[in-house]
C-alpha atoms as an extended CHARMM CRD file, in Angstrom:
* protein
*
        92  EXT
         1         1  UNK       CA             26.1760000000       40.4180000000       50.3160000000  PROA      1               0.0000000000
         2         2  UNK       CA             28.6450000000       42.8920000000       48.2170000000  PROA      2               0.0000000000
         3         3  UNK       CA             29.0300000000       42.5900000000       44.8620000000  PROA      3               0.0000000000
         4         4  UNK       CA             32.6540000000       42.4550000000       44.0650000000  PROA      4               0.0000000000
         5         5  UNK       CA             33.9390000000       44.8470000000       41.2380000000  PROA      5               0.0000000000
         6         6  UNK       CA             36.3570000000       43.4440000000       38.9390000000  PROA      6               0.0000000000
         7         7  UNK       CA             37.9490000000       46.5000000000       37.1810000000  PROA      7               0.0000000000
         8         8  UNK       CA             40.2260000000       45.5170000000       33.7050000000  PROA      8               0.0000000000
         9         9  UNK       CA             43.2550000000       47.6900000000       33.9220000000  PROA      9               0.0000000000
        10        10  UNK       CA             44.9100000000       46.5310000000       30.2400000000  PROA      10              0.0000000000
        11        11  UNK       CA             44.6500000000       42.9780000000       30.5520000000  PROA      11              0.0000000000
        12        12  UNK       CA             45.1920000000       42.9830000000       34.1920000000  PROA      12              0.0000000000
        13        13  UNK       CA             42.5030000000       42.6730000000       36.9010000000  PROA      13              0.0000000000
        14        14  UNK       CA             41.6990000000       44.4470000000       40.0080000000  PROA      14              0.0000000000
        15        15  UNK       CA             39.4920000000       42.6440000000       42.2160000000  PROA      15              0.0000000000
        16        16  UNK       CA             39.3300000000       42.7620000000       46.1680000000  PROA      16              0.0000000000
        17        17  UNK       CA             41.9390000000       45.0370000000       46.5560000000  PROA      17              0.0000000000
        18        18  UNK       CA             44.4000000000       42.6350000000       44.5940000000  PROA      18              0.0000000000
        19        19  UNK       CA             46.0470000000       42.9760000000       41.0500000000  PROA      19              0.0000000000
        20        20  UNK       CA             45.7380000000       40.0110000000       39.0650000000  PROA      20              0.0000000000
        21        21  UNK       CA             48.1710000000       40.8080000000       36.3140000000  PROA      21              0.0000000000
        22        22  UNK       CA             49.4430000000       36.8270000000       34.6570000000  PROA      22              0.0000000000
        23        23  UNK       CA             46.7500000000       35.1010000000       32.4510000000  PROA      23              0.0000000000
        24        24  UNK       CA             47.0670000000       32.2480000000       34.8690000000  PROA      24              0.0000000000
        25        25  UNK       CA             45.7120000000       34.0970000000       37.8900000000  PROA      25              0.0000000000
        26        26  UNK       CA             42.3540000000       34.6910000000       35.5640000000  PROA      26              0.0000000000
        27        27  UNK       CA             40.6060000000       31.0670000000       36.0060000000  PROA      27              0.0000000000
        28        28  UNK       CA             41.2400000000       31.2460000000       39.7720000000  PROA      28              0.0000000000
        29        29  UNK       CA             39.4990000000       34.5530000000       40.1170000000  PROA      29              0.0000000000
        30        30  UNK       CA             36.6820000000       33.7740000000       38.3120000000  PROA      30              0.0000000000
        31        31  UNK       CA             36.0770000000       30.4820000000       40.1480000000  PROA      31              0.0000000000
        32        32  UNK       CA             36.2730000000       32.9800000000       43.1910000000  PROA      32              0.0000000000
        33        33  UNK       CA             33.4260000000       34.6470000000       41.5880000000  PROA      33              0.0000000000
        34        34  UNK       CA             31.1710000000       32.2340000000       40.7110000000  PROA      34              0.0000000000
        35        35  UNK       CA             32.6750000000       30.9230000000       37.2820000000  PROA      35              0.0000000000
        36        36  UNK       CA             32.6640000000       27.1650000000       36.7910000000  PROA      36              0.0000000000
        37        37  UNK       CA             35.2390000000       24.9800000000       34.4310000000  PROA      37              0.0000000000
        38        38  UNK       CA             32.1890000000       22.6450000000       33.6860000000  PROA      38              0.0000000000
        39        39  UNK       CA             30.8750000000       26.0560000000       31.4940000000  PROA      39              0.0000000000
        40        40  UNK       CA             34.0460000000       25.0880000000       28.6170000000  PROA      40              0.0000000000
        41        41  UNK       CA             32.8300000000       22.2860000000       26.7660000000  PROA      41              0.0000000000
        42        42  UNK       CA             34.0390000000       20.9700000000       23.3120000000  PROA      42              0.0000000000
        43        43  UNK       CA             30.9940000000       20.0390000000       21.3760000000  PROA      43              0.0000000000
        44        44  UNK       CA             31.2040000000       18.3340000000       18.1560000000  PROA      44              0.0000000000
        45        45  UNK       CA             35.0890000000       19.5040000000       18.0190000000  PROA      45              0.0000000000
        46        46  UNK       CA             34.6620000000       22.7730000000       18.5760000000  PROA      46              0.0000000000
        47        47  UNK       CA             34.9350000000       24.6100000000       22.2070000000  PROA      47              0.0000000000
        48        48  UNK       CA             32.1010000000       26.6720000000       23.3170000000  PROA      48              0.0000000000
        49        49  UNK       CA             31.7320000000       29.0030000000       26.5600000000  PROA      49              0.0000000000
        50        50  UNK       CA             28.2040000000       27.6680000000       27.5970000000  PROA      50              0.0000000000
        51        51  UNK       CA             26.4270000000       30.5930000000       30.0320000000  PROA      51              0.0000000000
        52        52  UNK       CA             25.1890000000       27.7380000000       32.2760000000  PROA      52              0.0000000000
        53        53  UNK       CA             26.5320000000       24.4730000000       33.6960000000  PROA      53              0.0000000000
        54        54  UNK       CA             25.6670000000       21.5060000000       30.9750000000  PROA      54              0.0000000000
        55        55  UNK       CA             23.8850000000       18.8300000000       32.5680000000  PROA      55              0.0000000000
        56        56  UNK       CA             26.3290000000       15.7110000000       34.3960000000  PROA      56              0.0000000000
        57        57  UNK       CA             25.6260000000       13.3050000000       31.5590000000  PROA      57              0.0000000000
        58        58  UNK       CA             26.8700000000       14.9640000000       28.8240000000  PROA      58              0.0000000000
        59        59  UNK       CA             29.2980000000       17.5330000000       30.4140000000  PROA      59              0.0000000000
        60        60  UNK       CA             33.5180000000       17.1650000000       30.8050000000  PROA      60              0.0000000000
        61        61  UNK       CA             33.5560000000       17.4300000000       34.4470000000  PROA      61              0.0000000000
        62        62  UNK       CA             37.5970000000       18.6320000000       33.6630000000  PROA      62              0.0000000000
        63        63  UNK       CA             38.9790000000       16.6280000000       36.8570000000  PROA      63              0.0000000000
        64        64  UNK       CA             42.3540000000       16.9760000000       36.1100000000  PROA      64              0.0000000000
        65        65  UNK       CA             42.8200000000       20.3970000000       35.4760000000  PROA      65              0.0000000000
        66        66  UNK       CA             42.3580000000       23.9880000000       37.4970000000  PROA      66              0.0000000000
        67        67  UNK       CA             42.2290000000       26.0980000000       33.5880000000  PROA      67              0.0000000000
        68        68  UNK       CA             45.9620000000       26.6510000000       33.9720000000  PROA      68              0.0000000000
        69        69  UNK       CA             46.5030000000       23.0930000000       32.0770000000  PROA      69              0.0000000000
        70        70  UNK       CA             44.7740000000       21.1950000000       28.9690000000  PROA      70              0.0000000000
        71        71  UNK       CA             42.1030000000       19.0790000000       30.2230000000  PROA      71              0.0000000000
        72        72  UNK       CA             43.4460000000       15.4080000000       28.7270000000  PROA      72              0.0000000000
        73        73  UNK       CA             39.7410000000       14.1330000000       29.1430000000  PROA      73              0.0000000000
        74        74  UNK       CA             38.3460000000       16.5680000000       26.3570000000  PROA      74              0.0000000000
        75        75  UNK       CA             41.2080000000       18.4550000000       25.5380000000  PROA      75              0.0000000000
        76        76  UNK       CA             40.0230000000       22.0820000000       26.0810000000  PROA      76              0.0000000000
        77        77  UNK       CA             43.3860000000       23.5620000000       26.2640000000  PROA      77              0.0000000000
        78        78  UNK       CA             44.2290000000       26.3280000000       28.9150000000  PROA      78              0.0000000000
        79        79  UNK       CA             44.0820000000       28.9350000000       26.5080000000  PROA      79              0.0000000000
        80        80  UNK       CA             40.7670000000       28.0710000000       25.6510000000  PROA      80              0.0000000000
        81        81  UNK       CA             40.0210000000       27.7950000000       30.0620000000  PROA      81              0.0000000000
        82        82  UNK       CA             41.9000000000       31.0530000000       30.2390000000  PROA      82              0.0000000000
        83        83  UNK       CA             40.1160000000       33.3810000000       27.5620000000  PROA      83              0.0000000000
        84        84  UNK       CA             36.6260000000       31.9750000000       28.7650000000  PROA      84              0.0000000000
        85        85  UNK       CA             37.5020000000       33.2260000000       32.3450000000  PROA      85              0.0000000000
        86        86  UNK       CA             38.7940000000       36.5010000000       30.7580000000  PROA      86              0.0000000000
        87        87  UNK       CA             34.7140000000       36.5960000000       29.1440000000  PROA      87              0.0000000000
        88        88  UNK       CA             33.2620000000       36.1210000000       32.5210000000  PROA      88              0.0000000000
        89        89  UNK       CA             35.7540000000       38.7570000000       34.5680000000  PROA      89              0.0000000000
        90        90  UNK       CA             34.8990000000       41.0940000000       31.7340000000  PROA      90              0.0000000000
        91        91  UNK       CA             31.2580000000       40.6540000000       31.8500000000  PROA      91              0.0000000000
        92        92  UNK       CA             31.8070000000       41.5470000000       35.6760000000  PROA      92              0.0000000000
């Protein structure tokens, strides 16, 4: 399997042969490569971008949202979704 090489171009990515230039494209991609919602989890009223999946029990699973809209379980807003999917395409 081929590694897929996300290239930042100025706050734009280029992945697969495909510019992802808007902010809300990011979570999508990410997801594509490997990046899970569960990995955004307020703790203790503050948001952290955990580098593994917290376990079931204690974790927001974020049902209602896709990281393009505030989750109104623990209300990690987009931007927070957004910037930690920027982190992981970066980190690619």
């Amino acid at each position: 399997m081929s590694k897929c090489i996300v290239e930042n171009h100025y706050g734009a990515y280029l992945a697969r042969g495909q510019l992802y230039q808007s902010d809300y494209e990011w979570p999508g991609l990410a997801r594509s490569l490997g990046w899970n919602l569960t990995r955004v989890q307020r703790v203790r009223g503050v948001t952290q971008h955990l580098a593994r999946r917290p376990s079931r029990a204690t974790a927001c699973a974020h049902r209602g949202t896709d990281g393009t809209i505030d989750c109104c379980d623990c209300e990690v807003t987009a931007g927070e979704f957004i910037r930690a999917a920027a982190e992981y395409l970066d980190a690619r």
